[in-house]
N, C-alpha and C positions, 0 to 999 in steps of 0.2 A: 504494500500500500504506500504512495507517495506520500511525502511527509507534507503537512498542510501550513502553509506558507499564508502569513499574513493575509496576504492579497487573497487567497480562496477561501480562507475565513470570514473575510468582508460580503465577498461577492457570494457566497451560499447565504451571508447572515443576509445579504439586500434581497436575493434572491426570494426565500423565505418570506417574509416584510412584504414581500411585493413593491419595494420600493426601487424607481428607476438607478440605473445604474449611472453614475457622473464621471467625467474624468477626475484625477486629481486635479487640482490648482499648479503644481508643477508641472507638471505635464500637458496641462493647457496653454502654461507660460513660457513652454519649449516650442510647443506650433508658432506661438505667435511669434516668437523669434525668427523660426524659420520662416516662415511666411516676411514677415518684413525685409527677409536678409536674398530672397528670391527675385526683387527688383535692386539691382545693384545699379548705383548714380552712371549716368550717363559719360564718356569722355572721348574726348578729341585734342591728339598731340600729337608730336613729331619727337619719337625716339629713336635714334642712331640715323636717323635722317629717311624715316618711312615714319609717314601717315599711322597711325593708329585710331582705332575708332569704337567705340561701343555704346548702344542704345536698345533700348524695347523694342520687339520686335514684335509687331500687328499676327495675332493669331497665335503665334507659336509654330506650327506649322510642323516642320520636320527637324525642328530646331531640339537638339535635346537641351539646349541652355534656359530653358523655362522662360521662351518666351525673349531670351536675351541676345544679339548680333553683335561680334565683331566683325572687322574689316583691317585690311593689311592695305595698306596703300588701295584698298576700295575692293579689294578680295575678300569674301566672306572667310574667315575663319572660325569653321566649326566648334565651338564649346561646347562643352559637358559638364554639366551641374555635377557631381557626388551628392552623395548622401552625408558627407560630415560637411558640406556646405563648401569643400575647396572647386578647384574648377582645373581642368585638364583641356588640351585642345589635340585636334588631331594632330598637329607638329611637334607636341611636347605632351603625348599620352601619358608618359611614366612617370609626369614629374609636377604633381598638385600642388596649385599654386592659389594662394586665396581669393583672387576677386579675376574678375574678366580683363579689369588691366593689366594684374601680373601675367595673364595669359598668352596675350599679347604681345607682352615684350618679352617672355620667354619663345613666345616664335619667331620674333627677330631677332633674336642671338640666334637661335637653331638653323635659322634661313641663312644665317652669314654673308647677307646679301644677294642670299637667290631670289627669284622671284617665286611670289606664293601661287600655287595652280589653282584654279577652282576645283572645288571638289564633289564630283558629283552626287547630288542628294536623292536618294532614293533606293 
């Protein structure tokens, strides 16, 4: 028999009650973090002498950035949200980086002044 852990003592004891089940208060105040932290501010600069760019993206679409667009000198580059809220791009998969701007300029180091290809979505 599994040993009964706080948490299923509560949720048999609600259970029982008939009374609805709620999140905790910490745990509601973890979404709301995430949630806030899903729109990251918008930017536009010139790092090592390329354009850089990121903004909200209408729809989301096939974007796994939640919704969020870079650009490399006006090249889309691909981000990827995580789950502990860092961000990866297809140019620099291995190496989570916190916000969509470090992403970016970690793919202009990586590019070393190549140029970025588009990369086909779908």
């Amino acid at each position: 028999m599994p040993e009964l852990s706080r948490r299923r003592a509560l949720t048999a004891a609600a259970a029982v009650a008939g009374a609805p089940l709620v999140a905790a208060p910490a745990a509601r105040a973890a979404d709301h973090h995430h949630d806030s932290a899903a729109s990251p501010d918008s930017f536009d600069e010139v790092y090592r002498g390329r354009r850089i760019q990121g903004r909200s993206a209408a729809g989301g679409g096939h974007h796994h950035g939640g919704g969020y667009a870079v650009y490399v000198d006006g090249v889309e580059l691909h981000v990827m949200r995580n789950a502990d809220g860092t961000w990866i791009s297809v140019v620099s998969h291995y190496d989570p980086v916190p916000t969509p701007r470090a992403a970016a300029r970690a793919a202009v180091d990586e590019l070393q002044g190549a140029r970025l290809v588009p990369f086909p979505a779908g």
